[in-house]
Structures are given as structure tokens and as C-alpha cells.
C-alpha positions as CSV (number, residue, x, y, z in Angstrom):
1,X,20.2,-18.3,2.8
2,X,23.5,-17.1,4.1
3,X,23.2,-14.1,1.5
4,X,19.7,-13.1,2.9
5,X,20.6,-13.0,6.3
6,X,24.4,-11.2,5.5
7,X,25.2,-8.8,8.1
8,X,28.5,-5.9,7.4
9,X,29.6,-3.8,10.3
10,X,28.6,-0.4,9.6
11,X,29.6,2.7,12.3
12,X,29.9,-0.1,14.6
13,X,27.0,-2.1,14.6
14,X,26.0,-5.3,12.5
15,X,23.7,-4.4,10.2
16,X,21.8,-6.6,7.3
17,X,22.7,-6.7,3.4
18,X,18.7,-6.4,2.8
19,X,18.3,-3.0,4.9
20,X,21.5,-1.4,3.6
21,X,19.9,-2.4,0.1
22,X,16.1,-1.0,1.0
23,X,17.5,2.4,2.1
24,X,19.8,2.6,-0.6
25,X,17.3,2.2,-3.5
26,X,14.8,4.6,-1.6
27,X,17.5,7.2,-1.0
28,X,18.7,6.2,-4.8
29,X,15.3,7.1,-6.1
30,X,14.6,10.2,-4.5
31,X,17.5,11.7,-5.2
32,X,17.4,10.8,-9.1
33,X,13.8,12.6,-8.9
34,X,15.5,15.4,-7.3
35,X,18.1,15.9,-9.5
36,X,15.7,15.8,-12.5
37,X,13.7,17.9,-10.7
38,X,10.9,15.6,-11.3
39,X,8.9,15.7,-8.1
40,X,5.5,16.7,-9.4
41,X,4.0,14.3,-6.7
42,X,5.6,16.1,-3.7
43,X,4.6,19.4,-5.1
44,X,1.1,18.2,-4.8
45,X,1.6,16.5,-1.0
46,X,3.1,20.0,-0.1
47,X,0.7,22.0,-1.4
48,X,-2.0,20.1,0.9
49,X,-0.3,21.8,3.6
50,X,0.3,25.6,2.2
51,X,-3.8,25.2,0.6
52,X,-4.6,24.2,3.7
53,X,-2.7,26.7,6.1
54,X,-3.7,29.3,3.4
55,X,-7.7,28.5,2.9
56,X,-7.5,27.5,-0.9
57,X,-9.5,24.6,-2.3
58,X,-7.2,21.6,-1.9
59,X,-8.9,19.7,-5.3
60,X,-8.9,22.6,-7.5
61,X,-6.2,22.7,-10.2
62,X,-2.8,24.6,-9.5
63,X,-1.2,24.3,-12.8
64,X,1.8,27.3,-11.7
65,X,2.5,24.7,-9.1
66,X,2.0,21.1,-10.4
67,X,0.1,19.4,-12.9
68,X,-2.6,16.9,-11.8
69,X,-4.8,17.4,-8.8
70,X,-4.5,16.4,-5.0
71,X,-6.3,13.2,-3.8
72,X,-5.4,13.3,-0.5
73,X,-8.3,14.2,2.7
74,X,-7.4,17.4,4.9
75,X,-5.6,15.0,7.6
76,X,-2.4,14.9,5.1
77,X,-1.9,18.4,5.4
78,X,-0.5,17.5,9.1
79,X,1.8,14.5,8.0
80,X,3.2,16.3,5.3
81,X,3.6,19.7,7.3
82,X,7.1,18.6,8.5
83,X,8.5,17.8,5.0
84,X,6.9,21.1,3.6
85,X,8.4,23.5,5.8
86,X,12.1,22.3,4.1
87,X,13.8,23.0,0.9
88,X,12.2,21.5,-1.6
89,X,15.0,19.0,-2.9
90,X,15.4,18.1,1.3
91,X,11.9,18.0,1.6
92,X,11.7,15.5,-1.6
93,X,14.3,13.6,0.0
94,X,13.4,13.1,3.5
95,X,10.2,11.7,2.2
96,X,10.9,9.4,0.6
97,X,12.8,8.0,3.6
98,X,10.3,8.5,5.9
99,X,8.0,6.0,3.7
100,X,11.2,3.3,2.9
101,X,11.8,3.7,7.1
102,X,8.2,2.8,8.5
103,X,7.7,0.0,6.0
104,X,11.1,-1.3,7.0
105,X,10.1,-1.0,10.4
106,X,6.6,-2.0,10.3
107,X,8.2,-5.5,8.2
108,X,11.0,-5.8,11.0
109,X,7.9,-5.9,13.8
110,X,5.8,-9.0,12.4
111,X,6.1,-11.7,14.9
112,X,7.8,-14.0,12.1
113,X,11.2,-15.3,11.8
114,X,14.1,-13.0,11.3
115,X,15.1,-14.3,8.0
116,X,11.4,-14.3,6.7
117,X,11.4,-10.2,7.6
118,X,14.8,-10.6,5.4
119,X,13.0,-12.3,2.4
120,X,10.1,-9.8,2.8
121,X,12.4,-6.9,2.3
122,X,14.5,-8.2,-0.9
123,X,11.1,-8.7,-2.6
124,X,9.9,-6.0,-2.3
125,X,13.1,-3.6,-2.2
126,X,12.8,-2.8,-6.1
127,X,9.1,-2.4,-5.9
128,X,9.8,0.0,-3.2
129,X,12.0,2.0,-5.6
130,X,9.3,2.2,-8.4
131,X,7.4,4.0,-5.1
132,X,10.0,6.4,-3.9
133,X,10.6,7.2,-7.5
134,X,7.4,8.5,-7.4
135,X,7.6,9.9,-4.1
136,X,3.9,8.3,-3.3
137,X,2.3,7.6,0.0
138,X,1.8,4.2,-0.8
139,X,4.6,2.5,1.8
140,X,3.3,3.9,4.2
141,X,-0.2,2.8,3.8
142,X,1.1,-0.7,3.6
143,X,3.1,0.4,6.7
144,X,0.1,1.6,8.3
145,X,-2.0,-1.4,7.9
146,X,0.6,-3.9,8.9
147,X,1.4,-1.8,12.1
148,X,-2.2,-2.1,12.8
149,X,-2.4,-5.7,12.6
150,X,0.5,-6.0,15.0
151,X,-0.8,-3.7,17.3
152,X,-3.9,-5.8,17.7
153,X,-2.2,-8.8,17.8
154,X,-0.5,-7.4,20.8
155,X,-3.6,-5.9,22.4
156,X,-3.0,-2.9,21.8
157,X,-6.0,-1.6,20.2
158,X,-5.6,2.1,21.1
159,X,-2.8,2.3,18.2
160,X,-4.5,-0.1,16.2
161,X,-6.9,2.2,15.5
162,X,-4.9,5.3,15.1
163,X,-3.2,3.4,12.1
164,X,-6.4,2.6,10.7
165,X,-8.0,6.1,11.3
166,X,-4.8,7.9,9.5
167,X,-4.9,5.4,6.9
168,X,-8.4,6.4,6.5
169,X,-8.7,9.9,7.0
170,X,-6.0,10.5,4.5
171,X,-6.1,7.9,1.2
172,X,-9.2,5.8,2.3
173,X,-7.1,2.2,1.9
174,X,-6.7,2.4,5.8
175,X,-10.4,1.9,6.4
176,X,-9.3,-1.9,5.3
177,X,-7.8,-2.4,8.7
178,X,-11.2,-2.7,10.1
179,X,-11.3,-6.4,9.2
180,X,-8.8,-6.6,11.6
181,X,-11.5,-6.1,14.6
182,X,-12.2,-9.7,14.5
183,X,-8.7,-10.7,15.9
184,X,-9.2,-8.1,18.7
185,X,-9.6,-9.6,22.4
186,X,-11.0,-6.3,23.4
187,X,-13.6,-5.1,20.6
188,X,-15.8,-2.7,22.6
189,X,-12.6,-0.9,23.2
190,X,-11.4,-1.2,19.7
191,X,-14.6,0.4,18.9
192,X,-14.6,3.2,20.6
193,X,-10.8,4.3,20.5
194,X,-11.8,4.1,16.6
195,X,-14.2,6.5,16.8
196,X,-11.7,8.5,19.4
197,X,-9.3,8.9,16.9
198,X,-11.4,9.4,13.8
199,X,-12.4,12.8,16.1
200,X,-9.4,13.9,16.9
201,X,-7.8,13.5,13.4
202,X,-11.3,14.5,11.9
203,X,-10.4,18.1,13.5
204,X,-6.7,18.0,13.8
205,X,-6.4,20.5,10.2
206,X,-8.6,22.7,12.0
207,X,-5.3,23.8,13.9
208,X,-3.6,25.2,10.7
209,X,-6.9,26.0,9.1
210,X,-10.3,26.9,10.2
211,X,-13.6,24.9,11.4
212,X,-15.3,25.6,8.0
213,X,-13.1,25.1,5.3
214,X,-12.0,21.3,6.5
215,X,-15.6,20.8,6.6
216,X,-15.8,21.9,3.5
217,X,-12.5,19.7,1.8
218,X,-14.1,17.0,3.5
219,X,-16.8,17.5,1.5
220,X,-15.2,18.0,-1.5
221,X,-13.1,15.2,-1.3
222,X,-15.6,12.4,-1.3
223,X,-16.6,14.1,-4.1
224,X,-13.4,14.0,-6.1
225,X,-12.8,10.3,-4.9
226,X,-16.1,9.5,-6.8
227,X,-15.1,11.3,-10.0
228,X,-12.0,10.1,-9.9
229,X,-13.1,6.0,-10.0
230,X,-15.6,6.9,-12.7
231,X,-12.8,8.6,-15.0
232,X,-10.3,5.8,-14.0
233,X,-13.1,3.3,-15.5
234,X,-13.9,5.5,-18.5
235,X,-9.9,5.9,-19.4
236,X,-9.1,2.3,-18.8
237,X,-9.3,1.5,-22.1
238,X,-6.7,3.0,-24.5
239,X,-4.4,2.0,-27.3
240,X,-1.5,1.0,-24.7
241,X,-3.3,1.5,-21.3
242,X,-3.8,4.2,-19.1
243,X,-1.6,4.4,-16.1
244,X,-4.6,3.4,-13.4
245,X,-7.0,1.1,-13.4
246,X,-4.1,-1.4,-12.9
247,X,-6.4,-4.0,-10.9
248,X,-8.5,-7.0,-11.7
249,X,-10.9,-5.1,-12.8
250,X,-8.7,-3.3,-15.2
251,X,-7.6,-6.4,-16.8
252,X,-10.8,-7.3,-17.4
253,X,-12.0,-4.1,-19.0
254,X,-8.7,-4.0,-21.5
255,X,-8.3,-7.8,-21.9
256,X,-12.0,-8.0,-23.1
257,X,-11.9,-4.2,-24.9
258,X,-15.0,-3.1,-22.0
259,X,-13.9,0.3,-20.9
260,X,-17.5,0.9,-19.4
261,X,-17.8,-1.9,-17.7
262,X,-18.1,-0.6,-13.9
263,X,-16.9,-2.4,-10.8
264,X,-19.8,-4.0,-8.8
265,X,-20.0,-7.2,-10.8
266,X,-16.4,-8.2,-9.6
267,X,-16.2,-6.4,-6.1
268,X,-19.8,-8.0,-4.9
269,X,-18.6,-11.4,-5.2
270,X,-14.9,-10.6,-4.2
271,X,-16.4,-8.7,-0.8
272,X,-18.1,-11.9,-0.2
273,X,-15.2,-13.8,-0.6
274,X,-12.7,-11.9,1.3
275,X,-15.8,-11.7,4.7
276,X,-16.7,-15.5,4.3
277,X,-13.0,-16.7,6.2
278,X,-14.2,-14.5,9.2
279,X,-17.1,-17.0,9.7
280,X,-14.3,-19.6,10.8
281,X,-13.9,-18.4,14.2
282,X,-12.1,-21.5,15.6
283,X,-8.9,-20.7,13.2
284,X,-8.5,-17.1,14.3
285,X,-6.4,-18.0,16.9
286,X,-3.6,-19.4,14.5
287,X,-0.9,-17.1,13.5
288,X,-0.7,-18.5,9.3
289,X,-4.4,-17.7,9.5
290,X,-3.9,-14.1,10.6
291,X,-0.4,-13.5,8.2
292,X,-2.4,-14.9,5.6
293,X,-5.9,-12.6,5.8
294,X,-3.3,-9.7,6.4
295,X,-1.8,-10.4,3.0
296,X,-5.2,-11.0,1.8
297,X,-6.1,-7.0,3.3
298,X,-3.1,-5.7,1.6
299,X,-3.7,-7.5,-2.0
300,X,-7.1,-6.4,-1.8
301,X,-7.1,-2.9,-1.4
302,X,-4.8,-2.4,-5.3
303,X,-6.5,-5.0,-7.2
304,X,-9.8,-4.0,-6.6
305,X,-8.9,-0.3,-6.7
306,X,-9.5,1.4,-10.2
307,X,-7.0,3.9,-8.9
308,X,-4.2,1.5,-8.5
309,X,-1.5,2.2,-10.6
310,X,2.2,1.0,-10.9
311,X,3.8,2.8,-7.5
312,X,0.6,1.6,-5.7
313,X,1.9,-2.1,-6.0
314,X,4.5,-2.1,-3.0
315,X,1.4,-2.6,-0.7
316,X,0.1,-6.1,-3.1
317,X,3.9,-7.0,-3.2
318,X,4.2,-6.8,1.0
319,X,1.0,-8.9,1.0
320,X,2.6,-11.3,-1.6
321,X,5.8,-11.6,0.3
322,X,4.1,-12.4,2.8
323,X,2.6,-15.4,1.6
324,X,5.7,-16.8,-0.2
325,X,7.5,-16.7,3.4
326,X,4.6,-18.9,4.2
327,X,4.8,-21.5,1.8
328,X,8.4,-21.6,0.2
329,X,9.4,-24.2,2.2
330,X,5.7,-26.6,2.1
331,X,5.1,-25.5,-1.5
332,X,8.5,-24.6,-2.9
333,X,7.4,-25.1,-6.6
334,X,4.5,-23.3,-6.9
335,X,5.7,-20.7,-4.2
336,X,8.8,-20.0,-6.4
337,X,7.0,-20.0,-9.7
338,X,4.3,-17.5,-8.6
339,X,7.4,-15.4,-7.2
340,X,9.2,-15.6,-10.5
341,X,6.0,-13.9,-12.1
342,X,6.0,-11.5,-9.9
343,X,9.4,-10.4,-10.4
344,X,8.3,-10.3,-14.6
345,X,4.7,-9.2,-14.5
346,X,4.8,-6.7,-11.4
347,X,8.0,-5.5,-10.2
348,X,9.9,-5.3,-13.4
349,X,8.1,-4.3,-15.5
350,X,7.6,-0.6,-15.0
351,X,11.9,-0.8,-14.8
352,X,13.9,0.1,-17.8
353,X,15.3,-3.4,-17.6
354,X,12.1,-4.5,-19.1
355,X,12.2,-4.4,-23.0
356,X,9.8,-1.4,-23.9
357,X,7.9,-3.0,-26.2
358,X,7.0,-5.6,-24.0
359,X,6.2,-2.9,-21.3
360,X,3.7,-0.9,-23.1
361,X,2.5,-3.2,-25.7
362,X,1.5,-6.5,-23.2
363,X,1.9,-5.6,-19.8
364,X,0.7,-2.1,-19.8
365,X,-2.2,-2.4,-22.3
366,X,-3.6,-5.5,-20.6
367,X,-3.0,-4.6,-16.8
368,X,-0.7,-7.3,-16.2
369,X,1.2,-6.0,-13.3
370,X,-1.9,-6.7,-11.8
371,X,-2.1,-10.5,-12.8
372,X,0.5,-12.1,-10.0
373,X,-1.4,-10.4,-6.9
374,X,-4.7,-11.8,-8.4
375,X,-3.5,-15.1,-8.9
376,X,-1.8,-14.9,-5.0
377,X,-5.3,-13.7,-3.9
378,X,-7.4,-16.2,-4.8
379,X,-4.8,-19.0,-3.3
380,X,-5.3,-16.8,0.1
381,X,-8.6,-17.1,-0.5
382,X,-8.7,-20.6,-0.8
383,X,-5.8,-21.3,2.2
384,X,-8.2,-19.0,4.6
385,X,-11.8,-20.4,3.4
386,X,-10.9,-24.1,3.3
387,X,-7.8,-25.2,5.4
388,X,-7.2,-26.1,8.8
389,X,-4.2,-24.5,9.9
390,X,-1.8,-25.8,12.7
391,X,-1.0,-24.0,16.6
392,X,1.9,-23.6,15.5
393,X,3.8,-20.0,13.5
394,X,5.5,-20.1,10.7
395,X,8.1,-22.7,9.8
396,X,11.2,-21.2,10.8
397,X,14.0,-21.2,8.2
């Protein structure tokens, strides 16, 4: 433990071995992509802002600017603006920051004990990197939905929902933070500042645009979501694996060679299981109860996602964190094996300290990454539909 919790004086102040390390990799990992000049990803979270500003179809193909297409709703245009006005190498950068920083800070608020935060951030530090060097939005979606959480927890539902509404309004996982409105004390006002903000964002783009044409990108972007999950089925199935569809669902469909099979006959029953817990309205009140259907929320929304793909697993590995800091110490075996897995199937594996063959013959081809959040979800599951948890919080290190 004394290695966790290491602090070094840096410019004057004490500051932990685990946050020098998180902003290191992140800053590592955007600046490698730089350097290569391999930011394909922020060329397409920029150009939501110029398409935008500019009235050009923000899902149409730009191939003299980036290869793929945008999935992103109109709202991103705003939270990227500041990052696209710069140089595109600072711009690359600073982004990737911005994502390590409000993850960081969003771990550092959880009412838990300091040196859990601690073992929160070294799990999930390398994951992060596979993120940043990707420059994705996916930290801060996990950042997002734990900040909501803790802003309900506090009473504060007025933020709460202006977490869950950015979420939302700009990669759809948000709208998971929903579930939170059964820990709320004040759910007529969480209600209602949800639909406050869901306004305001809704026509926030209308500033740099015009009226029409973010009606009309809304429009077109359920639309692209929707093709998008039905060609993330259809490609799920190749000779190594496609790059998405890294979910339950995915193992499924490459495990048992069934590329067409769709997603209801999984995500029925899971729905049911992940709304069943909310029926035990006596153990809301307990704090391992809550930590534990937050990590459920943040497993959820990858492995039932036939979008997920590699950098979208720093939002499972926070929710998997999360659990180990709840059970290292009552369940220490099974807790550290499950961790170990982890570290092999998930966070690893996409590394070039994982042996190549291994990596696209096993792991990719079969969804695997996708195997230790599954296996942490349905012990969630179980914890949160069957056990009587204790007034007390976490056991403190």
C-alpha cells in the first residue's frame, strides 16, 4: 500500500505517484499521435465545429479531411469549439488532457477512501492511455456519469442532470445516468432540471449555426446511430474481428460464427436484470449499493454496445475498479483473480506488450476484451439483486 498512496513534492506541493502517472501516459499518448501525425479522430471532433459553424452536413463523408464519419450529435460542436480554434498538434494535445483531467477529477470526488481513488487510477491509468491514444471522448463520458452520480448523491440534481443531458445530447451513453433518479431525494426537481437542460443544450449549436440545420443534424443523427449498430452487427464477424462490436453481444456472434444475430435476445433480459435491483428500495440508502449499481451503469453501457470498441473500455474498466475497491479486502481471491484478467483480456491486450498473435488471433477475433467486464457484471448483478448490504461505506484500507 505504501507505493499506492506515494506522494513526491512537485513545485511545492505533495502530489501522488498515481496522478503524476495518469497525466503522464495521457500527455504520453497524445503527443506520440501528434508526432505521427495520427489524429484522424480529432480531425473528425473538429470538424463538428467548422461543419457546424459552416452549415455542412456533419455525417456526410469528408475524405480531404479525415477518413471515417462523425458520430457525434450537434451539442459536440460546443465542447469541442475551444480545442478547434488552436493549432492542430495543441489542439490534439490539450484534448487529450482535458479527458485524462475530468476523469481524474470526477475519480478524486467519489465519497470513498483516498487510497481506493488511488487504486482506481492505477487500474485504469494504461486503459486510459489506449483512450488518449485515440484521442476519443470516452473518459469523459465515464467522467460525466460518475460526476452525475455524485452530484445526486449530494443533492445536487441541477448538475446531475446537466451531466446526464451532455452525455446524452452528444454520444447517447449519458442517457444511462437516468437510473440514477432513483437515489434522488428530490425527483420532481430532478425531472424537470432534466428537461431544463435537455432545452438549453438541445438549442445551444444554434448560436454558431442556424435554427434549421441543427434540426436537421439532429435528424440525421438518429439516423446514422441506427445504421451504424446495424453495420457494427453485420461486420462483427470476420477472419480476425472487426474493431467494434467488442461487447457481450459480440462475443457471442464471433464465438458461435452468428454475424446476423441482432441484439434484442441478450439486451431484453440484461434490461431486466440491470432494473430488477431498483425494486429493493430499502438498500438504496447504502453507499456499496450505490458504488456498486454505478459500476454496474458504467459496465453496461460498452458491453451491451455493438459500437464499443477497444478505447471505449476505460468507462467498463472505471466501473470494474470500482468494484475491486469494494471487495479486495472481503473477497481478496476472487477480487484479485478477476483483476488479473482484466489486466490480460482488456487492458493489455490492445498494447504492443501483448504477443500479436495472441492479440488478433484470440482476443480480437473472439471479443475477449470484452469477457472480464461481463464476468464483473453479472457478480454486480448478483451483489445488487440478492445481498443485504451494511450502513456502513466502504472498508477503509
Amino acid at each position: 500500500m505504501n507505493f499506492i498512496s506515494k506522494d513526491f513534492d512537485l513545485f511545492g506541493k505533495k502530489i501522488n505517484l498515481a496522478t503524476i502517472i495518469w497525466f503522464l501516459l495521457a500527455f504520453i499518448a497524445a503527443l506520440l499521435e501528434v508526432l505521427r501525425n495520427a489524429i484522424n479522430n480529432y480531425h473528425i471532433f473538429e470538424g463538428v465545429f467548422w461543419h457546424t459553424l459552416h452549415k455542412m452536413p456533419l455525417y456526410a463523408e469528408y475524405p480531404k479531411e479525415y477518413f471515417d464519419t462523425n458520430l457525434y450529435g450537434p451539442l459536440f460542436s460546443i465542447l469541442i469549439a475551444p480545442f478547434a480554434l488552436l493549432p492542430d498538434w495543441a489542439g490534439a494535445i490539450l484534448w487529450g488532457l482535458a479527458n485524462a483531467w475530468i476523469l481524474w477529477f470526477a475519480i478524486k470526488k467519489l465519497d470513498i477512501a483516498p487510497t481506493q481513488q488511488l487504486i482506481i487510477l492505477w487500474i485504469g491509468a494504461i486503459e486510459l492511455m489506449t483512450s488518449i491514444h485515440n484521442l476519443q471522448f470516452n473518459a469523459c463520458v465515464a467522467a460525466l456519469l460518475i460526476l452525475a452520480y455524485i452530484c445526486v448523491e449530494k443533492e445536487m440534481d441541477f448538475w446531475a442532470t446537466l451531466f446526464i443531458a451532455i452525455g446524452f445530447l452528444c454520444k447517447i451513453y449519458g442517457i444511462a445516468g437516468l437510473l440514477f433518479f432513483v437515489f434522488s431525494k428530490h425527483k420532481v426537481k430532478f425531472v424537470t432540471t432534466f428537461i431544463f437542460w435537455l432545452v438549453i443544450l438541445f438549442l445551444l449549436p444554434m448560436l454558431i449555426s442556424s435554427p434549421q440545420f441543427i434540426l436537421d443534424s439532429y435528424g440525421d443523427w438518429i439516423h446514422k446511430i441506427m445504421n451504424k449498430n446495424d453495420s457494427n452487427i453485420y461486420q462483427s464477424v470476420t477472419a480476425t474481428g472487426g474493431m467494434q462490436d467488442i461487447s457481450f453481444m459480440g462475443m457471442i456472434r464471433r464465438i458461435f460464427d452468428k454475424p446476423i444475430m441482432g441484439n434484442i435476445g441478450i439486451m431484453a433480459p440484461a434490461a431486466a436484470l440491470i432494473l430488477l435491483p431498483l425494486l429493493r428500495f430499502n438498500q438504496y440508502k447504502f453507499k456499496a449499493f450505490q458504488l456498486s449499481y454505478l459500476a454496474i451503469v458504467l459496465i453496461s453501457i460498452v458491453i451491451f454496445s455493438s459500437s464499443a470498441e477497444s478505447p471505449t473500455y476505460i468507462i467498463a474498466v472505471v466501473g470494474i475498479a470500482i468494484w475491486y475497491v469494494m471487495h479486495y479486502k472481503d473477497a481478496k481471491v476472487l477480487a484479485n483473480i478477476v483483476l488479473i484478467a482484466t489486466f490480460f483480456f482488456t487492458i493489455l491486450s490492445p498494447t504492443d506488450l501483448f504477443p500479436a498473435f495472441l492479440k488478433d488471433h484470440f482476443v480480437r477475433k473472439y471479443a475477449l476484451k470484452a469477457l472480464p467486464s461481463t464476468i464483473v457484471w453479472f457478480l454486480l448483478i448478483k451483489d445488487v439483486a440478492f445481498k443485504n448490504f451494511i450502513p456502513t461505506k466502504l472498508i477503509r484500507p
